[in-house]
Short mmCIF file of the C-alpha atoms (twelve columns), coordinates in Angstrom:
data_MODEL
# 
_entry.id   MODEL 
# 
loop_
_atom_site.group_PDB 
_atom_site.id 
_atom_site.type_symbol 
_atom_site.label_atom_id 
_atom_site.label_alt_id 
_atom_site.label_comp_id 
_atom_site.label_asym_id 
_atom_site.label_seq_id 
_atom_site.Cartn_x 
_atom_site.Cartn_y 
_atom_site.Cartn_z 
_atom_site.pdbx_PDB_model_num 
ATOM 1   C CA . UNK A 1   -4.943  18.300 -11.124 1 
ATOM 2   C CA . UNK A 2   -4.752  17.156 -7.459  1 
ATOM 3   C CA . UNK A 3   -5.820  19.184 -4.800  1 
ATOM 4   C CA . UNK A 4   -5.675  18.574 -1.098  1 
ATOM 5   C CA . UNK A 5   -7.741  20.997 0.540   1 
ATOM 6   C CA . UNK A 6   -8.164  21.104 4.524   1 
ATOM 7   C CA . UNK A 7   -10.862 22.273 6.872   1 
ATOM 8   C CA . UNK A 8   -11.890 22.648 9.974   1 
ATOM 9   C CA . UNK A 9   -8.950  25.157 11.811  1 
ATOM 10  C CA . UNK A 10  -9.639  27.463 14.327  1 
ATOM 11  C CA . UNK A 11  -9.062  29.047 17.752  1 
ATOM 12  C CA . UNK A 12  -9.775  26.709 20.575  1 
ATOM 13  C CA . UNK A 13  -9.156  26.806 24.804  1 
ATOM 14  C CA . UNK A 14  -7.116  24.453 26.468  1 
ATOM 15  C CA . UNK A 15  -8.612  21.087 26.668  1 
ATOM 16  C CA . UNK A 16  -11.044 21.647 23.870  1 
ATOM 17  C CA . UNK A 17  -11.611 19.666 20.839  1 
ATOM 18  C CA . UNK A 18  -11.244 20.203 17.002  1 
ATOM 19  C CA . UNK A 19  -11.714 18.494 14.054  1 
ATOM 20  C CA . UNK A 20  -9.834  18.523 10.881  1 
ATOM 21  C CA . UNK A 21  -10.574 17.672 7.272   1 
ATOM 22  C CA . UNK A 22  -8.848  16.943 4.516   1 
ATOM 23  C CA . UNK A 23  -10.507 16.413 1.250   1 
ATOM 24  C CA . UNK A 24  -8.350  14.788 -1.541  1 
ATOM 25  C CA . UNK A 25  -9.398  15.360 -5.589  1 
ATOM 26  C CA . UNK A 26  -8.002  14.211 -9.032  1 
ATOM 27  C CA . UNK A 27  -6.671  10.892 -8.301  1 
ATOM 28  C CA . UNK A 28  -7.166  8.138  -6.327  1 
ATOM 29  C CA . UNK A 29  -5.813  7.992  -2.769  1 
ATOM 30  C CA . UNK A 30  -7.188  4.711  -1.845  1 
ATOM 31  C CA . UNK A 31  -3.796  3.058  -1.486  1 
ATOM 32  C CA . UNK A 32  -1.675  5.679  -0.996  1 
ATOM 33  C CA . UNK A 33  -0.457  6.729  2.921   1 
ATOM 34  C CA . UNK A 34  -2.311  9.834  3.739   1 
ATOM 35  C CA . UNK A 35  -2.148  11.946 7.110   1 
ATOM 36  C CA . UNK A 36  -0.779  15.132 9.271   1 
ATOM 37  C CA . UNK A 37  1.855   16.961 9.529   1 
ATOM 38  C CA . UNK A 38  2.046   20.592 11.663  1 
ATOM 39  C CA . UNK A 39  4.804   23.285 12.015  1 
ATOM 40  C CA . UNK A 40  4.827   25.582 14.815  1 
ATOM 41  C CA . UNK A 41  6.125   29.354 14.476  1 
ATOM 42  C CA . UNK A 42  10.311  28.747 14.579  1 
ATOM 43  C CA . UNK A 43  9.916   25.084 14.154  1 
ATOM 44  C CA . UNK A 44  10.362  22.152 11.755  1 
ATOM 45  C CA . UNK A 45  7.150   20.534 10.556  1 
ATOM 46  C CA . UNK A 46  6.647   17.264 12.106  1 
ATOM 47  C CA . UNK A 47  4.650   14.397 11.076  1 
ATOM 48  C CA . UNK A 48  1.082   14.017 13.863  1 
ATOM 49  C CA . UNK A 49  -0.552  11.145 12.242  1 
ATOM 50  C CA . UNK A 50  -0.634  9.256  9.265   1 
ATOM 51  C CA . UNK A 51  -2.798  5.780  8.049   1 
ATOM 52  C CA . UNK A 52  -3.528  3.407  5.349   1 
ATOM 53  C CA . UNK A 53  -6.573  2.469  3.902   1 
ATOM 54  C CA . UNK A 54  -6.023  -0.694 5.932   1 
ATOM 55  C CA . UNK A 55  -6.584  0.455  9.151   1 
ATOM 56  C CA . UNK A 56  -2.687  1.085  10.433  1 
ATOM 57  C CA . UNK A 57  -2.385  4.311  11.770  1 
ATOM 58  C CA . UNK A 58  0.786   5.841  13.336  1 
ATOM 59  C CA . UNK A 59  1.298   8.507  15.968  1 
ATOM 60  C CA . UNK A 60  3.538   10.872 17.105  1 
ATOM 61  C CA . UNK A 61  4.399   10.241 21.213  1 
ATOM 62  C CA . UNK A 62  2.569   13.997 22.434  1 
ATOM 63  C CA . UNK A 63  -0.401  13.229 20.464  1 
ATOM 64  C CA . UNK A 64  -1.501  9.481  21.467  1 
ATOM 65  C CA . UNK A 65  -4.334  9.294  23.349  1 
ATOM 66  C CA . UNK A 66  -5.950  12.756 22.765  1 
ATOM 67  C CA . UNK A 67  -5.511  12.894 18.381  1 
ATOM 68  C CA . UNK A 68  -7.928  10.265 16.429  1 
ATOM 69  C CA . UNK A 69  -7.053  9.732  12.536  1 
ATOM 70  C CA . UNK A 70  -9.439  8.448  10.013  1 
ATOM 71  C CA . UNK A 71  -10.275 8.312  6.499   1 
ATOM 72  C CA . UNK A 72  -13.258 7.548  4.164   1 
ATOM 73  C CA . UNK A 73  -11.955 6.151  0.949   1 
ATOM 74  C CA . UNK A 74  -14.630 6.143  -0.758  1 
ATOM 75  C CA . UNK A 75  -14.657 10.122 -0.440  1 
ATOM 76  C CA . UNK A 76  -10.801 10.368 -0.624  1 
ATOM 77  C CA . UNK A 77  -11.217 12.244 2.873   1 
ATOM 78  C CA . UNK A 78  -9.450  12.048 5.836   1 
ATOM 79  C CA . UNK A 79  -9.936  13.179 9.477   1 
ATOM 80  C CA . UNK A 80  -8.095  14.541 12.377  1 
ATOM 81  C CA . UNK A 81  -9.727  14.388 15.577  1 
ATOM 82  C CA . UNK A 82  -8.233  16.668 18.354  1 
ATOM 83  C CA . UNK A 83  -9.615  15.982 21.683  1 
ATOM 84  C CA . UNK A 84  -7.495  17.912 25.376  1 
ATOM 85  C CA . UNK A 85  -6.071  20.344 23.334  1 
ATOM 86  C CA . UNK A 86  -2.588  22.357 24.572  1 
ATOM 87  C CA . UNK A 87  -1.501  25.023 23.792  1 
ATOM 88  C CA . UNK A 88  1.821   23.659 22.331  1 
ATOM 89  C CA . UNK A 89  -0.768  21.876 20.052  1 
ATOM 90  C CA . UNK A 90  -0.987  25.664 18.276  1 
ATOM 91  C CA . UNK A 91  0.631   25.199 15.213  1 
ATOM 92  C CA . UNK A 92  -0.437  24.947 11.324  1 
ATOM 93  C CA . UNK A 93  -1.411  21.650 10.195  1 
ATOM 94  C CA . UNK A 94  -0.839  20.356 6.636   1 
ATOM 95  C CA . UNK A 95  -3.235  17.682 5.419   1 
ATOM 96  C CA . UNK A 96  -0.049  14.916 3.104   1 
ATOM 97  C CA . UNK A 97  -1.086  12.194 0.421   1 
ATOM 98  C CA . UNK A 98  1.257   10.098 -0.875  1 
ATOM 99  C CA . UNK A 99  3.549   10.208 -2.433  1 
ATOM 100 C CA . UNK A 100 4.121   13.912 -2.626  1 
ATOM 101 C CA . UNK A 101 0.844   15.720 -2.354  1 
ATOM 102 C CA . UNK A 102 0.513   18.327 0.254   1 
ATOM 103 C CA . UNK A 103 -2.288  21.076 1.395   1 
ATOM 104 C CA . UNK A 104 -2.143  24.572 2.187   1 
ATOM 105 C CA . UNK A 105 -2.393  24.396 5.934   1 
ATOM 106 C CA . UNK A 106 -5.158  25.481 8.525   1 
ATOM 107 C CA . UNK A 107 -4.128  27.330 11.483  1 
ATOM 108 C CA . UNK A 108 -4.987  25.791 14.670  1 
ATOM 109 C CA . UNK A 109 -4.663  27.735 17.672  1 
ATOM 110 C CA . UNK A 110 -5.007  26.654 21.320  1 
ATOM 111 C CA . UNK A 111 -5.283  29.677 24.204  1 
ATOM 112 C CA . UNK A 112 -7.342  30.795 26.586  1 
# 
């Protein structure tokens, strides 16, 4: 049985930093796409990052240059680091593996 399970959520002020995981079990991820997606109260959910095994990662425009996405294949993990935090970052974010694997979100709320 897969399982995508996702840690690391919390409440945060603006311009503070958080870091995500996302552990991935019962199969292997290693060459699958794997990455981030969030939904905000009212909103669609919206792809934040996503990468390959190979190194390519991919962005959306409001997060480049303050979100960092890695992964460690050998533990079938990946990472989301969230550096300058806003508070239209507040949203929950669901860890994805492909091709149709998903978590069960961890809320992330920026506010002072």
């Amino acid at each position: 049985q897969v399982q995508l399970v996702e840690s690391g959520g919390g409440l945060v002020q603006p311009g503070g930093s958080l870091r995500l995981s996302c552990a991935a079990s019962g199969r292997d991820f290693s060459i699958s796409v794997m990455g981030w997606y969030r939904q905000a109260p009212g909103k669609q959910r919206e792809l934040v990052a996503s990468c390959l095994s190979s190194g390519w990662t991919n962005y959306v425009d409001s997060v480049k240059g303050r979100f960092t996405i890695s992964r460690d294949n050998a533990r079938n993990t990946v990472y989301l680091q969230m550096n300058s935090l806003r508070p239209e970052d507040t949203a929950v974010y669901y860890c994805y593996a492909g091709p149709r694997f998903w978590g069960q979100g961890t809320q992330v709320t920026v506010s002072s």
